[in-house]
Structure formats: C-alpha cells, structure tokens
N, C-alpha and C positions, 0 to 999 in steps of 0.2 A: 366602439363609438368614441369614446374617451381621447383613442390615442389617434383617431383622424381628425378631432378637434383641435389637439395639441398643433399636427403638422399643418392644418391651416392658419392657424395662428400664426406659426412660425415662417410661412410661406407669405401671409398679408403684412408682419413685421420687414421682414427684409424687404419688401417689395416698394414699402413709404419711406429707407432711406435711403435719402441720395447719397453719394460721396460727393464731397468738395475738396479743392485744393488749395491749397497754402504754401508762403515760403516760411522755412525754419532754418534759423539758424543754430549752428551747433557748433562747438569747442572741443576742439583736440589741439592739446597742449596749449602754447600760447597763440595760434591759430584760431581763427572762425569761420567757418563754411555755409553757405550760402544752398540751401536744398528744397527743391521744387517733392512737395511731399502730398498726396491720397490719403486723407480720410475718412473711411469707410467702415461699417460693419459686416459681419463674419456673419453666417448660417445660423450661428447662436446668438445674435444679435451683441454680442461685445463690440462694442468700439476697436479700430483697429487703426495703425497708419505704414500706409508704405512709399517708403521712398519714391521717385518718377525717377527724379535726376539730382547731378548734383552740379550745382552751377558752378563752380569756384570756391577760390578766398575772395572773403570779403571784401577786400581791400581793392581785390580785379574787376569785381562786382561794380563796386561802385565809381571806382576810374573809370569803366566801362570796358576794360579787357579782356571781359570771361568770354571763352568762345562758345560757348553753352550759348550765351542769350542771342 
C-alpha cells in the first residue's frame, strides 16, 4: 500500500509541471552564445534543463544574422 502511494504521488507531481522555455545566455572564452533552452522536471521531480537549440553569437543575434531565428 505504501509503495502505490509513493508512485501516485510521483505520478500527480510530474503531471502539475509544465516545462517552459527560455533564452540563456552562455560564455565560451571571450564569446557569448545565444540558446533557446527547456526547463523541465525528471520522473524524480529535480528540476532539469535542456538545450532546444542554439541560436548564434550574440553579437549575430542581435545585428539580426543568426540563421537560427
């Protein structure tokens, strides 16, 4: 009984979060990249995030040259 409690629990947890998206930016070297990024949670309810895409350099982003957008 116990441990079918557990898994519905676990089962109506996952089920109330949504994932949303975001952009984030990140740094490599003297560079910053522009990344269309999922955050969502895992079966165990940890927060998680995973990349979608990755848009460019910043810099293309915002002239308007990444061919991503």
């Amino acid at each position: 009984m116990t441990r079918y409690f557990v898994v519905s629990i676990a089962t109506v947890c996952s089920r109330r979060y949504s994932s949303d998206m975001f952009v984030k930016l990140t740094t490599s070297g003297p560079r910053q990249y522009v990344k269309l990024v999922e955050a969502y949670r895992d079966n165990a309810g940890i927060a998680r995030q995973r990349i979608i895409a990755t848009l460019g350099r910043l810099e293309a982003v915002r002239a308007g040259k990444a061919d991503s957008l």
